[in-house]
C-alpha positions in Angstrom: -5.4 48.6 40.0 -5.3 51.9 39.9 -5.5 53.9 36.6 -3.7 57.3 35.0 -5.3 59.5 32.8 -2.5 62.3 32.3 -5.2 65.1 31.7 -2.9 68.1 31.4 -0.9 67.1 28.6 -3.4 64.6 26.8 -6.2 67.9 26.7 -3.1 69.9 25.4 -2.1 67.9 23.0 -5.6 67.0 21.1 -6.7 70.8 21.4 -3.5 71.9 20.2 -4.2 69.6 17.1 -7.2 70.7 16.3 -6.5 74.2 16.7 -3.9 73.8 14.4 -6.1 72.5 11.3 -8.9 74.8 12.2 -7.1 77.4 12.7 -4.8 77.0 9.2 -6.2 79.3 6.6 -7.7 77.5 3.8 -5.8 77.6 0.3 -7.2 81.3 -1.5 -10.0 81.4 -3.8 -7.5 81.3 -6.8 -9.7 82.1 -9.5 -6.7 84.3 -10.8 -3.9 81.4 -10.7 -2.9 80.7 -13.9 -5.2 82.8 -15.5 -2.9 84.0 -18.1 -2.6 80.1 -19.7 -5.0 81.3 -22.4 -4.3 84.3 -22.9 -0.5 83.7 -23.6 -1.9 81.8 -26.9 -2.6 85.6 -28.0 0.4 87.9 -26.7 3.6 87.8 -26.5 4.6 85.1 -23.8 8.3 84.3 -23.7 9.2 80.8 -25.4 10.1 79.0 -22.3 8.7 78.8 -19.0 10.7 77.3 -15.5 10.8 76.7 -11.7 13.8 77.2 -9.9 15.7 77.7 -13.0 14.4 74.5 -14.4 12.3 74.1 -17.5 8.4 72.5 -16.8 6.2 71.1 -19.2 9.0 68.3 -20.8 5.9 66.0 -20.9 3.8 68.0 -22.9 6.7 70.1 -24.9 8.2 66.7 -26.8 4.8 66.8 -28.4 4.7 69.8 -29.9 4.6 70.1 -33.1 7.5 71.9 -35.5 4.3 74.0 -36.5 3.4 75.3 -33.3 3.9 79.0 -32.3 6.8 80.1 -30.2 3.7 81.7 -27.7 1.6 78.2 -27.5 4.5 76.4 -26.9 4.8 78.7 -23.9 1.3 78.0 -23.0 1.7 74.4 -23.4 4.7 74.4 -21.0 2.9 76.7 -18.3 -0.6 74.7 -19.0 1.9 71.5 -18.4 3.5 72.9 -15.2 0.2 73.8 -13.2 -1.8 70.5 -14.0 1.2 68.8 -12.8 0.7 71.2 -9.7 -2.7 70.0 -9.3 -2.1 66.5 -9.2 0.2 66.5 -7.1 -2.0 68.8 -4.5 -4.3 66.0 -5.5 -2.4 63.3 -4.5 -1.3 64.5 -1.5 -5.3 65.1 -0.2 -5.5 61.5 -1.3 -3.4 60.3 1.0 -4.6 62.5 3.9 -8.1 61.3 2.9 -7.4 57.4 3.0 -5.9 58.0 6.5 -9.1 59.5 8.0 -11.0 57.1 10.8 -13.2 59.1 12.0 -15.5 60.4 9.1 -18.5 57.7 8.0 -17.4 55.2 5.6 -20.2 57.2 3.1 -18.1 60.9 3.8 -14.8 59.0 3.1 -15.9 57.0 -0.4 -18.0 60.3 -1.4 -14.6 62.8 -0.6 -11.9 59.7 -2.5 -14.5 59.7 -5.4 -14.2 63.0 -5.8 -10.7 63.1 -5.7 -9.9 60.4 -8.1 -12.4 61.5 -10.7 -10.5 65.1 -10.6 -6.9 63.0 -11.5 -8.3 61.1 -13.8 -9.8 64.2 -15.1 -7.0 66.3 -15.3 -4.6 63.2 -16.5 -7.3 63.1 -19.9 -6.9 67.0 -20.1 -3.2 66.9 -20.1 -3.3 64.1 -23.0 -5.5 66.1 -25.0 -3.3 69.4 -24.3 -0.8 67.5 -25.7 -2.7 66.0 -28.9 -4.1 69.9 -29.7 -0.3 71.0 -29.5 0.5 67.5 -31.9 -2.0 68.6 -33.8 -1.4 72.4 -34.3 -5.2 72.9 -33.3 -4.8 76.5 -31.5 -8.7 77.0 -31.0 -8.9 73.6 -29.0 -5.9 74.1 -27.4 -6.9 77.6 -25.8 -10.1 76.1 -24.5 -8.4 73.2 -22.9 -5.7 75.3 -21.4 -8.7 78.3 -20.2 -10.6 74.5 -18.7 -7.5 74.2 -16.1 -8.7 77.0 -14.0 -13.0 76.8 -15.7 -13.6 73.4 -14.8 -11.2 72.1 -12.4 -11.2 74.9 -9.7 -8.3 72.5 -7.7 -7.3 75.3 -5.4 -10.5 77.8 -5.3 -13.0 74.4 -4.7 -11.7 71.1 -4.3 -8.5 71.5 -2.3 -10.3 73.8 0.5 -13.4 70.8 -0.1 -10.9 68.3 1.4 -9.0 70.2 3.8 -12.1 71.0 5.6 -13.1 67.5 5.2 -9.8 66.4 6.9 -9.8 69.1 9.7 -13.5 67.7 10.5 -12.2 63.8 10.4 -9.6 65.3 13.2 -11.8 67.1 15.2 -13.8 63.8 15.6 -11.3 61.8 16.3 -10.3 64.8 19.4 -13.9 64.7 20.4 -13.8 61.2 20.7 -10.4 60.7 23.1 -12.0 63.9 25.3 -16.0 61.7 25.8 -13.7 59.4 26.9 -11.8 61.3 29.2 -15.1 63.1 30.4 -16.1 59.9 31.2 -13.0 59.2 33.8 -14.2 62.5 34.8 -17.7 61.6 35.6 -16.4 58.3 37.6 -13.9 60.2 39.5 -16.4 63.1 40.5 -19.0 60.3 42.0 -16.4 58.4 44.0 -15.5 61.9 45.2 -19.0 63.1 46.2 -19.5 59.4 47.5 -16.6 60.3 49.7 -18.8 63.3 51.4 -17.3 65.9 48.9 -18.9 68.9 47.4 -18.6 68.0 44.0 -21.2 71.3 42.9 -18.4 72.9 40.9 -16.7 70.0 39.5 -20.0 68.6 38.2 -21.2 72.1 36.9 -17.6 72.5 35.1 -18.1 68.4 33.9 -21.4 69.0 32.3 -19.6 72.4 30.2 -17.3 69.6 29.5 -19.8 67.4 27.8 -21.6 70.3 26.1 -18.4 72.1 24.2 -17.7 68.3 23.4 -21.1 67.4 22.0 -21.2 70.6 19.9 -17.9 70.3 18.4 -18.6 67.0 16.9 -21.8 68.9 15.8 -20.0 71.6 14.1 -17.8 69.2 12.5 -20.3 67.2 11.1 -22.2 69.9 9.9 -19.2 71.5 8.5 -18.7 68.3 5.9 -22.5 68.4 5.0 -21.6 72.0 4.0 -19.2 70.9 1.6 -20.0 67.5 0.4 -22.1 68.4 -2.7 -20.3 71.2 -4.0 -19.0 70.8 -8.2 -16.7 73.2 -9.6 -18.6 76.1 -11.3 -17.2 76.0 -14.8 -17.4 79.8 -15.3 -21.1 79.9 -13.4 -20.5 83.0 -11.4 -23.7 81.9 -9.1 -22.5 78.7 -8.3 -19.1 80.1 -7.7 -20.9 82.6 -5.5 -22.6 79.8 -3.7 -19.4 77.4 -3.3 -17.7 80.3 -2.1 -20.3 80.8 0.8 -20.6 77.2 1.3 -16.6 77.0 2.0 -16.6 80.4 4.4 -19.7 78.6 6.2 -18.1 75.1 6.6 -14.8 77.2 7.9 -16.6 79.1 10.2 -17.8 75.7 11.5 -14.6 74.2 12.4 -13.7 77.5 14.1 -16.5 76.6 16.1 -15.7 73.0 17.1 -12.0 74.5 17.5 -13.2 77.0 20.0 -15.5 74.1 21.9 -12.2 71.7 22.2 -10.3 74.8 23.9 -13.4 76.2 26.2 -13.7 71.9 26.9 -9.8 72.1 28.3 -10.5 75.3 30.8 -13.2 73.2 32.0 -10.7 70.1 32.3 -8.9 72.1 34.1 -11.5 73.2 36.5 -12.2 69.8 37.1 -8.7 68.2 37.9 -8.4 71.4 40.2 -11.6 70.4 42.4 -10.5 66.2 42.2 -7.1 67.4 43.4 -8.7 68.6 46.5 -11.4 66.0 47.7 -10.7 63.2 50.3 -11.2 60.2 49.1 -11.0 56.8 50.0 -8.0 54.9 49.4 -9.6 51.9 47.4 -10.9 54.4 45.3 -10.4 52.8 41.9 -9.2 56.1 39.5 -7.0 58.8 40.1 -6.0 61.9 38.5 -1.8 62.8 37.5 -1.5 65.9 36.4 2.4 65.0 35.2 3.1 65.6 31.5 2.1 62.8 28.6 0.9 62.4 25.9 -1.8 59.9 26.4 -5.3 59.8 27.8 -5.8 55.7 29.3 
């Protein structure tokens, strides 16, 4: 029986993919968002604080006490407002983490750990947000609010963390359909050269094929080890420093393994171009389609 492997569309399709998670620029190093939580416990901030027209913070602003200051209430709102932000950036990675199959079950538990210990984390910070406002305790309350941004780092640290993470799991997954593919390839190439054929170029083009492969999974893999031990820097400007680097590094990385997959689909390309010309005989068991789908059998 003779069997299709659609390489046009299927190569697209997977390189398209990962170019666009590589290629997506990785949420800014937002030391400054929300920076003014703290500081709005000592200047004038404005009594009420919205989205859309909407106020934020109802959670946290029923427990405020009567005693409370017109500018912490405002702080308690906006402190309110961007760990609710948080969690639910949090949440969402969660889910994009529990669907990845092609990271090692130690990656996956390491990267849902992390994740869940910075909900929980934030969940006890916005309870005890609320108790200092209860409570009337302003020099507490500042340092929890100032801790949203100190020793969470969501957006500058974790967030990038798992994105990278996630556009590694997907780049694995990509490398894994094209091995197979290059397989076909291989197959295909002997029957042809079996056949009498010069297969010179469509070998040279195959083994190109394999390499670009082979180091994109490299670079991905590489590109989680990057990232996998990195804490938030609670205020440490060297370990910021380093985290920062770390992040830029493991980015680069996944630039890499996104510029493999596409070099890997000229050579494809190459390929199909050479099998599309060779005689071969007509028990030959594969054969190439270059009609448009989306799946590689």
């Amino acid at each position: 029986m003779k069997n299709k492997f659609n390489t046009y569309a299927a190569v697209g399709s997977v390189v398209a993919g990962a170019a666009l998670l590589a290629g997506t620029a990785l949420p800014a190093f937002a030391l400054g968002v929300g920076a003014g939580l703290g500081a709005q416990l000592g200047a004038g901030a404005s009594a009420s604080t919205s989205v859309g027209g909407s106020h934020v913070g109802a959670g946290l602003g029923a427990q405020i006490g009567a005693g409370l200051s017109v500018r912490a209430k405002a702080a308690v709102n906006h402190a309110d407002m961007e760990i609710t932000r948080r969690l639910d950036a949090l949440n969402a990675l969660a889910a994009r983490v529990d669907a990845m199959v092609n990271l090692s079950g130690t990656d996956k538990s390491n990267i849902s750990a992390a994740v869940q210990s910075q909900i929980s984390a934030l969940q006890s910070l916005q309870s005890q947000i609320g108790t200092d406002a209860q409570q009337n305790n302003t020099s507490s309350l500042k340092a929890d609010i100032q801790s949203i941004i100190k020793g969470y780092r969501i957006f500058a640290l974790i967030l990038p963390q798992g994105a990278i993470e996630a556009a590694a799991g997907r780049v694995l997954t990509i490398t894994n359909i094209m091995a197979d593919l290059g397989a076909k390839f291989s197959a295909r190439i002997a029957e042809a050269q079996s056949a009498g054929n010069n297969t010179t170029a469509a070998a040279t083009a195959l083994a190109d094929f394999n390499a670009k492969i082979s180091d994109a999974g490299t670079q991905a893999n590489a590109a989680v080890s990057a990232v996998a031990g990195l804490a938030p820097d609670n205020g440490n400007q060297t370990i910021m420093a380093s985290n920062t680097a770390a992040l830029k590094d493991a980015r680069a990385k996944i630039v890499a393994a996104q510029h493999d997959l596409i070099a890997a689909r000229a050579d494809a390309m190459t390929i199909i171009r050479a099998l599309a010309g060779f005689k071969v005989p007509v028990a030959a068991s594969t054969t190439v389609s270059s009609t448009a789908s989306t799946s590689a059998q």
